[in-house]
C-alpha positions, 0 to 999 in steps of 0.5 A: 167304235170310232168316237168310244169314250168322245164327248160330241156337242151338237146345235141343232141336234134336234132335226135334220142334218143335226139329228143324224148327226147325234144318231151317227156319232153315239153309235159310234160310241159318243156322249151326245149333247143335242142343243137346239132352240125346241127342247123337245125336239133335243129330248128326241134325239136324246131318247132315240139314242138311249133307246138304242143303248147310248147316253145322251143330253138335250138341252135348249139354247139360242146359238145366237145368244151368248148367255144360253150358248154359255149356259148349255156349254157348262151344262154339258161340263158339268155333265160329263167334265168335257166336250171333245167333238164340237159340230156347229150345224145350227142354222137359218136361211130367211130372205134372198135378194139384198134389195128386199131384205130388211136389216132385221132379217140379215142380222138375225141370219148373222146371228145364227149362223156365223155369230152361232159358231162364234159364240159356241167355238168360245165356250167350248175352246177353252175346255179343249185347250186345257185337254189339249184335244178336239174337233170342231166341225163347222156345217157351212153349205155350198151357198158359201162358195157360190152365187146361188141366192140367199145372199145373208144366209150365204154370206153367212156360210162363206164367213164360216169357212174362213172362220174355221180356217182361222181357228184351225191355225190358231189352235192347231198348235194346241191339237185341236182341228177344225173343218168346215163340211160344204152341203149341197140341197138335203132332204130336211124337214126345213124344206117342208113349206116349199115341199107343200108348195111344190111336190117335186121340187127335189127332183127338179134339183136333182138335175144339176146334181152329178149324181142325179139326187140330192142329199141325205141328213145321213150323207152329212152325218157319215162325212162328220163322223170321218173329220172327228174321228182320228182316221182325220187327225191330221186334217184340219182347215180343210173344207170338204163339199158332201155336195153330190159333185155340184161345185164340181159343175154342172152337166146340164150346162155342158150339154146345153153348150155341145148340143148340136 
């Protein structure tokens, strides 16, 4: 097993991207802490990886809270005396075009998703220092590296990323990596009002993907697993897109352009 004897903190456990992500890693041999803002949603994924043999912790916590994020880190410590695996995958995506966006809206995606993994890296560094060991692995989106819409939640991801750049050179000196994954469009149930709204809409997107679907919570997991395993011991500030060759272009354009 490739994470035996780790310890994996994961927000956002509870759903999605998040929730393969726990499943992945405890059958790799990982103690999984699921922290989410629904507790019964972290209870969930707690159960369905005991049920499969493995141990597991749900706890509740608002990443963009420094008391519940600090509450759940020690929760956690107190459990199993260390966390050697940090994703930070919580996140929330409200508002689009900066003209139409209130200043309450772009703060709370702030908060979220950069303030999130700020607040979470602080409460769990200092126990990765002290072991001189850890990986921590930063969910931004391919929204952080283009103008594709979304402009807080965007701008959001894109400060992740350099983020993680900071913390891998700061603490790579003390063996703990840091990496930041870039996804493209993922099935997830936070896209179940525009699937309501429109049926098809993944396969309208699938279009602009290289590989003609978009994602899976599993494509992300399977890539998350690799950066905290040490088949990626020395990689750490990299940023890796699990993003179906979307950033790499676009065919639709190219055939557009040569189309006689």
């Amino acid at each position: 097993m490739r994470l035996a004897n780790r310890v994996a903190l994961v927000t956002g456990g509870g759903s999605g991207i998040g929730q393969a992500i726990s499943l992945l890693f405890a059958q790799e041999g990982a103690k999984v802490v699921a922290v989410d803002r629904y507790l019964d949603r972290a209870e969930a994924t707690a159960a369905q990886i005991r049920a499969a043999g493995g141990e597991a912790l749900a706890l509740k916590a608002d990443v963009a809270s420094q008391a519940e994020v600090n509450a759940a880190a020690e929760q956690a410590l107190a459990t199993y005396g260390k966390v050697d695996i940090l994703v930070n995958n919580a996140g929330i995506s409200l508002g689009s075009d900066i003209l139409t966006i209130d200043e309450e809206t772009w703060d709370l995606n702030i908060a979220v998703v950069l303030k999130g993994v700020y607040l979470c890296s602080k409460a769990i560094l200092p126990n990765m220092l002290a072991n001189r060991r850890g990986a921590i692995i930063n969910i931004s989106s391919v929204n952080g590296l283009t103008g594709i819409g979304e402009e807080a939640y965007s701008a959001a991801k894109a400060a992740v990323i350099n983020l993680t750049q900071n913390l891998a050179v700061r603490y790579g000196p003390y063996q703990v990596r840091a990496n930041v994954i870039c996804p493209g469009t993922i099935e997830t149930p936070i896209w179940g009002e525009r699937v309501a709204k429109d049926p098809q809409v993944f396969a309208k997107l699938a279009k602009w993907y290289p590989l003609r679907r978009v994602g899976q919570p599993e494509d992300v997991a399977r890539a998350a697993l690799f950066l905290a395993s040490d088949d990626a011991s020395w990689i750490t500030g990299a940023t890796l897109n699990v993003d179906g060759g979307l950033m790499a272009g676009t065919g639709n354009f190219a055939d557009d352009l040569s189309a006689e």
